[in-house]
N, CA, C and O atoms as a GROMACS GRO file, in nm:
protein
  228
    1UNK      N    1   8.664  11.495   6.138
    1UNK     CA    2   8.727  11.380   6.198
    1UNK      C    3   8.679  11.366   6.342
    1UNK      O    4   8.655  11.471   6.401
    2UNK      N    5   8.664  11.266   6.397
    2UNK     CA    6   8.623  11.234   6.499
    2UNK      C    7   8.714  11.204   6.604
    2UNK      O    8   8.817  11.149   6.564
    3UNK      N    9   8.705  11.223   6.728
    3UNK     CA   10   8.809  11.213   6.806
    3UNK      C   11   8.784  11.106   6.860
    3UNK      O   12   8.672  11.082   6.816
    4UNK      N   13   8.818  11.005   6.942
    4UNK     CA   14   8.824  10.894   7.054
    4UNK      C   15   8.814  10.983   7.208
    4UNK      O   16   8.886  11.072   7.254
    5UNK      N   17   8.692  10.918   7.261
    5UNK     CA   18   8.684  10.944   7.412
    5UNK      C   19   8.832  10.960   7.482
    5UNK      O   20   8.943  10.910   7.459
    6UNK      N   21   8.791  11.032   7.558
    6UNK     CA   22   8.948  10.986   7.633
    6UNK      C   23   8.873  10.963   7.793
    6UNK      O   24   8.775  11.021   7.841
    7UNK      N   25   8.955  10.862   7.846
    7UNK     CA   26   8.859  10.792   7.885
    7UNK      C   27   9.013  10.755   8.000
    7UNK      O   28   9.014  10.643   8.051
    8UNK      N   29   9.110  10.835   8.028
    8UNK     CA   30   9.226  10.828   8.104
    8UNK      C   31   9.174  10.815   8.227
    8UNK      O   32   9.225  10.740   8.310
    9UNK      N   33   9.048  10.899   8.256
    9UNK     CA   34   9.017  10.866   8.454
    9UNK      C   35   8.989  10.732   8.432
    9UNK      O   36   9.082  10.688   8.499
   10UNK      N   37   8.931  10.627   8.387
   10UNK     CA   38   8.817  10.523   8.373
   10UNK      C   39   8.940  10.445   8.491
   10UNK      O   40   9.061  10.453   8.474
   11UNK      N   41   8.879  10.378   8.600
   11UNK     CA   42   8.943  10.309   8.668
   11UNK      C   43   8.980  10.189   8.656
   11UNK      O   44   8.889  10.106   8.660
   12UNK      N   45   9.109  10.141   8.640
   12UNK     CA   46   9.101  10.002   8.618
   12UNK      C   47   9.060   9.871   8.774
   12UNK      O   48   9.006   9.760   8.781
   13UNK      N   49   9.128   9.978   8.881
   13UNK     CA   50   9.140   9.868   8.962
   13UNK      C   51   9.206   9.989   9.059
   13UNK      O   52   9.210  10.111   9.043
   14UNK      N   53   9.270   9.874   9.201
   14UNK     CA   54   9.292   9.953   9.286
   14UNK      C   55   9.485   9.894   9.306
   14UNK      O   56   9.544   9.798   9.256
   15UNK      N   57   9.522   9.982   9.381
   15UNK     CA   58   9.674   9.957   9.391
   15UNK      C   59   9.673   9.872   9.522
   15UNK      O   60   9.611   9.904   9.623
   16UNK      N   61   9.776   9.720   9.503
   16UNK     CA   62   9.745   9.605   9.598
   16UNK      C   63   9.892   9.668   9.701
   16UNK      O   64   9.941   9.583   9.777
   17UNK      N   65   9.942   9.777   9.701
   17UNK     CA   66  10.019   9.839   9.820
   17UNK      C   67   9.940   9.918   9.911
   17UNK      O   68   9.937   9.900  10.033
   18UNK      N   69   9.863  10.020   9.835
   18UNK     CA   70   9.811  10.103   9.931
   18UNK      C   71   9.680  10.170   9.884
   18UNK      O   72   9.627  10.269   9.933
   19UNK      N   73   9.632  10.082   9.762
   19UNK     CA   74   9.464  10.115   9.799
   19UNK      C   75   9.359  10.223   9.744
   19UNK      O   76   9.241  10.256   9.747
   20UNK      N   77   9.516  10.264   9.681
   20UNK     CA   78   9.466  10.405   9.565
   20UNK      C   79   9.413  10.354   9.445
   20UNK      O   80   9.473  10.259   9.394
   21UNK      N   81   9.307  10.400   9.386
   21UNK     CA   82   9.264  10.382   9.237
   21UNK      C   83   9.337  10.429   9.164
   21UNK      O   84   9.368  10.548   9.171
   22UNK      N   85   9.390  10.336   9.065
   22UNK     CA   86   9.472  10.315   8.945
   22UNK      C   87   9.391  10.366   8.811
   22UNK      O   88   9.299  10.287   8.790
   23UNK      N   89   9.394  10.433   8.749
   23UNK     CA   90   9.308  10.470   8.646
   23UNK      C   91   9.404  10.441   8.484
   23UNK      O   92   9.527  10.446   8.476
   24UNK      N   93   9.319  10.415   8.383
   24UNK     CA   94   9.362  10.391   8.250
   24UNK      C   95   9.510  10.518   8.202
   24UNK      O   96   9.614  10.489   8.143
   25UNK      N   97   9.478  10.614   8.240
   25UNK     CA   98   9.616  10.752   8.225
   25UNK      C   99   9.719  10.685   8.274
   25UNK      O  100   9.819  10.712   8.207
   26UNK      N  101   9.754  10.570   8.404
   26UNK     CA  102   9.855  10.558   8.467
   26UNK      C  103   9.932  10.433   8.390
   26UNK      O  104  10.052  10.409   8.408
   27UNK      N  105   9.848  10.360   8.304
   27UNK     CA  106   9.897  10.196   8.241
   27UNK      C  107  10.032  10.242   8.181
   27UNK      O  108  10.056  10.342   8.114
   28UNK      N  109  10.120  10.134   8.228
   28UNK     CA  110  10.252  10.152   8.141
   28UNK      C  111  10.229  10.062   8.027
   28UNK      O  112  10.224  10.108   7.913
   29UNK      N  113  10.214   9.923   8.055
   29UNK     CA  114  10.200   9.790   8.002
   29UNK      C  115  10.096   9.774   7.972
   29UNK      O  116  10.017   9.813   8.059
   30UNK      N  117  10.025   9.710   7.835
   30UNK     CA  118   9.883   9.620   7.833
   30UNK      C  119   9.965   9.452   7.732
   30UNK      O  120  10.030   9.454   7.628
   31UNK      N  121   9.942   9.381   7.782
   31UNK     CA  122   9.985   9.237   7.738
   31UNK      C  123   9.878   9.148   7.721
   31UNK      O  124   9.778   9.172   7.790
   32UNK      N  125   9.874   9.039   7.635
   32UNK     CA  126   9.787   8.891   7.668
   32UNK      C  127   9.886   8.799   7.720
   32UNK      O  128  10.004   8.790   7.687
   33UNK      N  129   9.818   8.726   7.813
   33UNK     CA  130   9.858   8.598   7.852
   33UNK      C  131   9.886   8.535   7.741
   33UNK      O  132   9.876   8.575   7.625
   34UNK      N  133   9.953   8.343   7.815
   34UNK     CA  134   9.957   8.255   7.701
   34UNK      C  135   9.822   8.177   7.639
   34UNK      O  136   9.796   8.117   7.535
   35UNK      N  137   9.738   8.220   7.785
   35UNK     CA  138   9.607   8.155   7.781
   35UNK      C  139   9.478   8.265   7.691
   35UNK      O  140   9.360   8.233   7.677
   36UNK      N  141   9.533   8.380   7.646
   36UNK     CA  142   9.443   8.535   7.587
   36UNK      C  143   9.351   8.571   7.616
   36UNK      O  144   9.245   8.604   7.562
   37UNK      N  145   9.437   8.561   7.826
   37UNK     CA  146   9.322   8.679   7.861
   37UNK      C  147   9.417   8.827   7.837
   37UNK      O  148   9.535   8.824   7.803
   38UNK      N  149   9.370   8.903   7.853
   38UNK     CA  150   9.414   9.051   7.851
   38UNK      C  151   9.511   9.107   8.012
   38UNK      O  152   9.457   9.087   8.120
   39UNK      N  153   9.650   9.174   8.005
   39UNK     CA  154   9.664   9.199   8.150
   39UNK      C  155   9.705   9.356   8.119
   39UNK      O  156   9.682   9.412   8.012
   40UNK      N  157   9.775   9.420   8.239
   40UNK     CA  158   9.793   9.524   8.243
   40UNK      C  159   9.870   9.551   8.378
   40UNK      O  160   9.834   9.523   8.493
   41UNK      N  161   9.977   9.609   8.339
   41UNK     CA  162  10.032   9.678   8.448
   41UNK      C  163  10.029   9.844   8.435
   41UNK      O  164  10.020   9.908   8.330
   42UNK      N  165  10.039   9.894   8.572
   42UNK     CA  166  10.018  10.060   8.577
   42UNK      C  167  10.134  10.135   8.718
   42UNK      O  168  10.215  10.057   8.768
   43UNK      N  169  10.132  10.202   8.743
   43UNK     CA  170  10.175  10.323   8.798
   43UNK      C  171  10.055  10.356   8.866
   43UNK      O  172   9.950  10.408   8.827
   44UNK      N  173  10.104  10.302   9.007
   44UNK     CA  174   9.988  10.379   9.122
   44UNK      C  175  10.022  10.511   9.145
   44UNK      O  176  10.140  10.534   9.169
   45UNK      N  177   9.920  10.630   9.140
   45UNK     CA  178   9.946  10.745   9.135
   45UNK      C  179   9.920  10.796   9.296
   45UNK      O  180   9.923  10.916   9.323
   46UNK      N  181   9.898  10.710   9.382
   46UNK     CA  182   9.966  10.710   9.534
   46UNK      C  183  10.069  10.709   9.550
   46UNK      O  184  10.117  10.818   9.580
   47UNK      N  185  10.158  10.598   9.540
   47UNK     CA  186  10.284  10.540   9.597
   47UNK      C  187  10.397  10.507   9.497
   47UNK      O  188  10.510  10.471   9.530
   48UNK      N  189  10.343  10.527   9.343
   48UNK     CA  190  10.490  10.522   9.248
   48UNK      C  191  10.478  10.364   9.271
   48UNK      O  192  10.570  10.372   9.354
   49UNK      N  193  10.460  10.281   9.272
   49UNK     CA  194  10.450  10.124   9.293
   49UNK      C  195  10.380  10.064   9.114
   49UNK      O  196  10.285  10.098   9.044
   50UNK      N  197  10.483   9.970   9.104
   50UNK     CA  198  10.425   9.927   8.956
   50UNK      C  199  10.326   9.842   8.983
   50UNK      O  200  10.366   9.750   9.054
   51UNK      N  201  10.214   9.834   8.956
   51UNK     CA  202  10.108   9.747   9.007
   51UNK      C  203  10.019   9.663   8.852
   51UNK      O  204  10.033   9.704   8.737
   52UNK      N  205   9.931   9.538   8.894
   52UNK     CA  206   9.825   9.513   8.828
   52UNK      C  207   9.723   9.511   8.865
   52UNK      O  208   9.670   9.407   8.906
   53UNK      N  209   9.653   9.645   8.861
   53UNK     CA  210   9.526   9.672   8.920
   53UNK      C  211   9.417   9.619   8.930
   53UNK      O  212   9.332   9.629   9.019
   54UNK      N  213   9.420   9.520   8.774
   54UNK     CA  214   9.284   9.466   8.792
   54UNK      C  215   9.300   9.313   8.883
   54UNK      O  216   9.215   9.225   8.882
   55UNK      N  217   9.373   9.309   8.927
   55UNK     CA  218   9.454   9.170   9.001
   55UNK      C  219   9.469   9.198   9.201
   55UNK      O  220   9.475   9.110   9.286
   56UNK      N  221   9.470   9.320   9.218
   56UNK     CA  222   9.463   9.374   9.369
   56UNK      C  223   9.384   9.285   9.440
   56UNK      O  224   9.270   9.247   9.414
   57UNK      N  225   9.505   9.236   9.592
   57UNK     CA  226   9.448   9.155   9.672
   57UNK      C  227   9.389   9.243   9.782
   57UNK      O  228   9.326   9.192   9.875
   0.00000   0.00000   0.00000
């Protein structure tokens, strides 16, 4: 049997509080829009802040 990468470091994005990289291990949420793009919320592993990484201003 084959296993699946794990692939938990892979970064999604950065945390729009304080700047830390958010990585795939931290996602709480993955959702589609109404429009089906793909989103995601995570757990900045800086600051405990619920964030959408790939969305950071």
């Amino acid at each position: 049997m084959r296993m699946a990468p794990d692939n938990r470091q892979a970064v999604l994005g950065t945390c729009s509080f304080c700047g830390d990289n958010v990585t795939e291990g931290y996602v709480i949420l993955r959702y589609e829009t109404t429009a089906g793009e793909p989103g995601v919320w995570a757990e900045c592993p800086g600051c405990g802040e619920v964030v959408d990484p790939t969305n950071a201003q």
